[in-house]
C-alpha positions as CSV (number, residue, x, y, z in Angstrom):
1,X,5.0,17.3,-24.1
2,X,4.7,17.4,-27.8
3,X,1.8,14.4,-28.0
4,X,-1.7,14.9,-26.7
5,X,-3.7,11.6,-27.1
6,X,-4.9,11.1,-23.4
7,X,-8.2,11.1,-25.0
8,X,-7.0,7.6,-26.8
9,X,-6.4,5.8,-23.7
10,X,-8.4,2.5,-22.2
11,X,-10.7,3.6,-19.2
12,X,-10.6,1.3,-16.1
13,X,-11.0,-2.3,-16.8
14,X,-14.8,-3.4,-17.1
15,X,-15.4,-5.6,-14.3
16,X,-18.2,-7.7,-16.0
17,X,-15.7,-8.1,-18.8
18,X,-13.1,-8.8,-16.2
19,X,-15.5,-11.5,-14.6
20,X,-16.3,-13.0,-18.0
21,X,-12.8,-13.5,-19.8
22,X,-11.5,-15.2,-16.6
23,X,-14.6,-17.5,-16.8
24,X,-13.8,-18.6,-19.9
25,X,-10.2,-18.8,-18.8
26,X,-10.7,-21.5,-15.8
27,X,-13.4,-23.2,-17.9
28,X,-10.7,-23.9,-20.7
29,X,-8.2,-24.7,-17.7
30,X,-10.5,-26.9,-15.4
31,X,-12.6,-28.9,-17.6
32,X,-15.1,-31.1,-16.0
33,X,-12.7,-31.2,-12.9
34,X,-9.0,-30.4,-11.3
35,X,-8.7,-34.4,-10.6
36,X,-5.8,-34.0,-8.9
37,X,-6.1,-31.3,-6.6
38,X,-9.9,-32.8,-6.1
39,X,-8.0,-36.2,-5.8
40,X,-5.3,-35.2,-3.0
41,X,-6.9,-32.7,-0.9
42,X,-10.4,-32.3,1.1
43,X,-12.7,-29.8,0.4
44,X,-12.4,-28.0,3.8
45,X,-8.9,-27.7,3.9
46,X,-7.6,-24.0,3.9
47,X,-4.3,-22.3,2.6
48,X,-2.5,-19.2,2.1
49,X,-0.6,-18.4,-1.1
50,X,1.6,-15.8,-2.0
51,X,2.3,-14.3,-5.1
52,X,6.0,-12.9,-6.0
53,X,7.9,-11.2,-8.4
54,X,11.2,-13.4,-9.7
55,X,12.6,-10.8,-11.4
56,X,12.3,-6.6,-11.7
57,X,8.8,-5.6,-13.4
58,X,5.9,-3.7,-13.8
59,X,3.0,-5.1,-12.5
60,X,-0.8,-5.6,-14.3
61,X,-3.1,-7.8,-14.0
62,X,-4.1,-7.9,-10.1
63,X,-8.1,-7.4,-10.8
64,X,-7.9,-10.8,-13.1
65,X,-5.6,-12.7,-11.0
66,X,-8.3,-11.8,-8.2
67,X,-11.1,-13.2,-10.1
68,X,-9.9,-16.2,-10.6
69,X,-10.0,-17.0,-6.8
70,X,-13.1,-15.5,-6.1
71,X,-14.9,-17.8,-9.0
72,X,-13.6,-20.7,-7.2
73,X,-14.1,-19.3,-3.8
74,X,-16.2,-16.2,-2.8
75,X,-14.4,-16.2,1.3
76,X,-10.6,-16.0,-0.6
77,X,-8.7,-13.2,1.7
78,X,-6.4,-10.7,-0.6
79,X,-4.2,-8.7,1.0
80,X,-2.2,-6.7,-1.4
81,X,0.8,-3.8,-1.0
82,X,0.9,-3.0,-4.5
83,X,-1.0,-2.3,-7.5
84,X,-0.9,-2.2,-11.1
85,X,1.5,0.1,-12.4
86,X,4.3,-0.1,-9.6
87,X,7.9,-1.0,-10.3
88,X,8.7,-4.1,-8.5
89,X,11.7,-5.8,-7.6
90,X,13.0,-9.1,-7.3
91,X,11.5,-10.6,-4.2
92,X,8.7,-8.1,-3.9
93,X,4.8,-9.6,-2.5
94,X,2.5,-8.8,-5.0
95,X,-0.6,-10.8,-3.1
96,X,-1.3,-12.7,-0.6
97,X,-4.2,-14.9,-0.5
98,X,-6.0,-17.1,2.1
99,X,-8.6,-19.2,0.4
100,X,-10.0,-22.8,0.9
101,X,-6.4,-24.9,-0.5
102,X,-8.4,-26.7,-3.6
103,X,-9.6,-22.7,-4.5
104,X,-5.7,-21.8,-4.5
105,X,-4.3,-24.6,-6.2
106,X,-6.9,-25.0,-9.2
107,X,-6.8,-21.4,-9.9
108,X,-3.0,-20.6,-9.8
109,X,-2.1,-21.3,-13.2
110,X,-4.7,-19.1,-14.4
111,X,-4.3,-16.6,-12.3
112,X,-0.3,-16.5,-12.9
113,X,-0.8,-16.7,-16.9
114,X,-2.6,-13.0,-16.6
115,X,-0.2,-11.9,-14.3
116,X,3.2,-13.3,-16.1
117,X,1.1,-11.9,-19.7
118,X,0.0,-8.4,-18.7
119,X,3.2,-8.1,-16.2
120,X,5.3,-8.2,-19.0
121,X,3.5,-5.9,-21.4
122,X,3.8,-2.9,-18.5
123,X,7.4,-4.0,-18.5
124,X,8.2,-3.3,-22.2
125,X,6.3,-0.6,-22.1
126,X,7.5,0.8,-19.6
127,X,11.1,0.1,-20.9
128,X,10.1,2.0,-23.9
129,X,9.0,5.4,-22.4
130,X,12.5,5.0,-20.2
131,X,14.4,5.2,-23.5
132,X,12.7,8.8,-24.9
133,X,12.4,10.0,-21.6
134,X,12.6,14.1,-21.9
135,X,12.1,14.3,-25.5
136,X,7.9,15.0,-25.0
137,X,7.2,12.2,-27.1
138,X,4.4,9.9,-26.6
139,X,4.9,6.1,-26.9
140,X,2.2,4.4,-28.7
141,X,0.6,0.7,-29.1
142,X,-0.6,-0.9,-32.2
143,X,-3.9,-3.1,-32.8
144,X,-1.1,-5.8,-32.7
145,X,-3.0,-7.5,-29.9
146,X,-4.0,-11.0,-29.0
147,X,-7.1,-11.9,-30.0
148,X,-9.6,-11.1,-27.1
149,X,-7.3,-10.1,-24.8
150,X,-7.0,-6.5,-26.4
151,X,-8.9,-4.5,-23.9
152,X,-6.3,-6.0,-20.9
153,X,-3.0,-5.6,-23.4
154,X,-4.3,-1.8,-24.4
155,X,-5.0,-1.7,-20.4
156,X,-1.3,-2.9,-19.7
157,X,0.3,-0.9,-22.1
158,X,-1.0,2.4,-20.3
159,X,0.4,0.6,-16.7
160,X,3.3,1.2,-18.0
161,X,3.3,4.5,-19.3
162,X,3.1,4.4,-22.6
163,X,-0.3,5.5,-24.4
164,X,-3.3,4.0,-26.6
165,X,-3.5,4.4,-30.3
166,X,-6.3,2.8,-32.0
167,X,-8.7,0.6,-29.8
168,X,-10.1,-0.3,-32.7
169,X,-11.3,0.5,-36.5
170,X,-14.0,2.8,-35.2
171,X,-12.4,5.5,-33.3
172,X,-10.1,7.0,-36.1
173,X,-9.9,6.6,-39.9
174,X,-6.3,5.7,-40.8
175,X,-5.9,6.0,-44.1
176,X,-3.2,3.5,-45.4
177,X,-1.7,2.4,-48.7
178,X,-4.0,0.0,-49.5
179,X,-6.7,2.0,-49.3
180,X,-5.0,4.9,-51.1
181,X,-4.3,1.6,-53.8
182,X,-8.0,1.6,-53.8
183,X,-9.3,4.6,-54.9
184,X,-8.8,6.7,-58.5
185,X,-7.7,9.8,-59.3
186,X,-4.6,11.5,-59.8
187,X,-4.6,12.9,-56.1
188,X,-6.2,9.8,-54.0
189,X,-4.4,11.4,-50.4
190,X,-6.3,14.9,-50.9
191,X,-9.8,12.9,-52.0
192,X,-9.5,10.3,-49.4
193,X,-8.8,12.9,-46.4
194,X,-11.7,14.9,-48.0
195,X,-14.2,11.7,-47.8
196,X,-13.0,10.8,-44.2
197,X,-13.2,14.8,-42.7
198,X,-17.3,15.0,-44.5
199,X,-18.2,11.4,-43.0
200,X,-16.9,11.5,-40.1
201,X,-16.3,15.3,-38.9
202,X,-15.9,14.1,-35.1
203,X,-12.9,11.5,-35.8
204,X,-9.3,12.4,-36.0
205,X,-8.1,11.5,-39.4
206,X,-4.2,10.1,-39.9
207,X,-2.5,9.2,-43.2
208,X,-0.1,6.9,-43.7
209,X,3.3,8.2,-45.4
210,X,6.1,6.5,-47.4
211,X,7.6,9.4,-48.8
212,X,8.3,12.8,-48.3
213,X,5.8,13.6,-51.0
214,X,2.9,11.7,-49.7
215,X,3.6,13.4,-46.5
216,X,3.2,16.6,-47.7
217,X,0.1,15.9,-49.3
218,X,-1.5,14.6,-46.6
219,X,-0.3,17.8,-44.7
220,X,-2.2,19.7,-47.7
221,X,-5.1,18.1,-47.4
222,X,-5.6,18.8,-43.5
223,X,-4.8,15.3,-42.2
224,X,-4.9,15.3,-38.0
225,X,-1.8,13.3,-37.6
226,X,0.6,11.9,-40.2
227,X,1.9,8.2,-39.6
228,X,5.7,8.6,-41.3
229,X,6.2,4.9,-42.3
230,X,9.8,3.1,-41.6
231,X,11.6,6.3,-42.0
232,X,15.3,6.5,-41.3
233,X,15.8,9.4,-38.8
234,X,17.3,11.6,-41.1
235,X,14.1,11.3,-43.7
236,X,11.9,11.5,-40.3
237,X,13.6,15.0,-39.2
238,X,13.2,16.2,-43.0
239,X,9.5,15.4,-42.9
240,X,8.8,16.9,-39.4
241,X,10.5,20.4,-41.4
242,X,8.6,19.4,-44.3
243,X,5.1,19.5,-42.6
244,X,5.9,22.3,-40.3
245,X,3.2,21.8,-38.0
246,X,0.5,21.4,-40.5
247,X,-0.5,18.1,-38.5
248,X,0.8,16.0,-36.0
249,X,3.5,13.1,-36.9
250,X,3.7,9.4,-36.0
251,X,7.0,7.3,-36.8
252,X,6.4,3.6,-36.8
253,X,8.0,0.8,-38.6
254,X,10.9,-1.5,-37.2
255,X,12.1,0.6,-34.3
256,X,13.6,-1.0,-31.2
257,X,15.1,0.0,-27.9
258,X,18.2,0.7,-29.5
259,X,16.9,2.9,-32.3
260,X,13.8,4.5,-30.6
261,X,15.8,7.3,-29.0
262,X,17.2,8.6,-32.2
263,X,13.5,8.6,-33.7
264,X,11.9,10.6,-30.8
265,X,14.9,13.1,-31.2
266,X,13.8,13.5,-34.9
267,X,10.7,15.9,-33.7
268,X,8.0,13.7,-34.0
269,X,4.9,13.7,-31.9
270,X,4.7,10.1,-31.4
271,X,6.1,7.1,-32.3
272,X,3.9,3.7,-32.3
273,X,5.7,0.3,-31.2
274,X,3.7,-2.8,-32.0
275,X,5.9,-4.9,-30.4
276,X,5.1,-3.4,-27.1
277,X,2.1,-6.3,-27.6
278,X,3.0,-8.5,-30.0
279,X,6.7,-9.4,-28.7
280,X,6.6,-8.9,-24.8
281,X,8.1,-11.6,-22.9
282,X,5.5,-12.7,-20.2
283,X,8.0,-11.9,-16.8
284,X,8.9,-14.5,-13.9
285,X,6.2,-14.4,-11.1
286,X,5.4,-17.3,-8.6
287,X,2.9,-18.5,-6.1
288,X,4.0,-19.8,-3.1
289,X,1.4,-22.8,-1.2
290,X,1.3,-23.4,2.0
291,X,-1.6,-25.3,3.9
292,X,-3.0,-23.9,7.3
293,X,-5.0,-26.6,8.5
């Protein structure tokens, strides 16, 4: 494996930060009251529901969809025989819950939208690390994220099998044009990698490259990892030569499924894929209702 950024990846999911976003979520849903559900059906009567997959996917979100039951009922029942990060196909049970019936039907759409969301992150994702598989390289996400939700689409990402790059701007100083636009001097790549490796001597540092110049600067001036910016792959394989080893390389910029392979066969060490987040399609799961008393 050419890549070695476990040390970027999200931990488990916090469960008070599990507890609080899916708050939030069924406050924004339920507002003063689910007046029809409340209107239709007692309080006492119970039902099971079950969750399925309408389509082939990788599954996330099961801890959130959970929550949202147990916020509206603390006796829901989950039986489960997967979990996050399993292949699923058409068909397949992903839970099963018994809960009191307004509990199930108030907290479905909520519990669905984190499923359908986070399902279908894994799913690209995973769709991604398919297309390079045996070439060592190590798919990566972007900060390309929905606002708040980045902690769950980072989480997603890793469910299916690609890794994190930046969680955000405080675990790595990427050095990009703009800030290279910033500063003076007739060398800004060797004085900026200088600054970052002195302030923060703990933090991988990564320049951004256009050209094959700026990439060979940046390998001069000791950068960690080298992000080669919308490179054809036959600039990409002349840069990999060109920095020899010197530091780790990143292709990102406008590759797809189609072109993807022919990047990672380039020799690169990574290659970062913000539409992993920003342009997953959220996949087809359902909830099936029916009342038990």
């Amino acid at each position: 494996m050419r890549g070695t950024l476990q040390e970027w990846a999200v931990a488990a999911l916090d469960e008070q930060l599990i507890q609080q976003h899916v708050q939030r979520a069924l406050s924004e849903d339920i507002g003063t009251g689910d007046v029809t559900t409340n209107t239709l059906l007692p309080a006492n009567a119970m039902g099971r529901a079950m969750i399925v997959a309408r389509e082939p996917l990788t599954l996330c979100g099961l801890a959130l969809a959970k929550a949202a039951f147990t916020q509206l009922s603390a006796d829901a029942i989950f039986e489960s025989p997967v979990e996050d990060g399993n292949d699923l196909k058409l068909g397949d049970t992903i839970l099963e819950i018994n809960a009191p019936c307004r509990a199930l039907l108030t907290a479905e759409r909520t519990a669905l939208n984190y499923l359908q969301r986070l399902s279908g992150i894994a799913t690209q994702a995973a769709r991604y690390v398919e297309a390079v598989r045996g070439t060592g390289v190590l798919i990566l996400d972007t900060r390309k994220t929905t606002p708040g939700w980045r902690a769950f689409e980072k989480y997603a990402v890793q469910c299916g099998g690609a890794r994190n790059h930046r969680r955000g701007l405080d675990d790595l100083i990427m050095i990009k044009d703009n800030h290279l636009a910033a500063l003076p001097g007739p060398d800004p790549v060797a004085g900026a990698v200088a600054r970052a490796h002195e302030a923060a001597p703990d933090l991988k540092v990564e320049v951004e490259a256009d050209t094959l110049e700026q990439a060979d600067a940046a390998a001069k001036a000791g950068a960690n990892i080298i992000l080669l910016d919308n490179m054809p792959p036959e600039m990409l394989r002349e840069a990999v030569a060109l920095i020899d080893g010197r530091s780790q390389t990143e292709a990102s910029g406008g590759i797809t499924l189609d072109s993807i392979r022919a990047v990672a066969e380039t020799g690169v060490n990574y290659i970062s894929v913000g539409a992993l987040t920003h342009s997953a399609v959220a996949v087809d799961i359902a909830m099936d209702f029916t009342p038990t008393q």
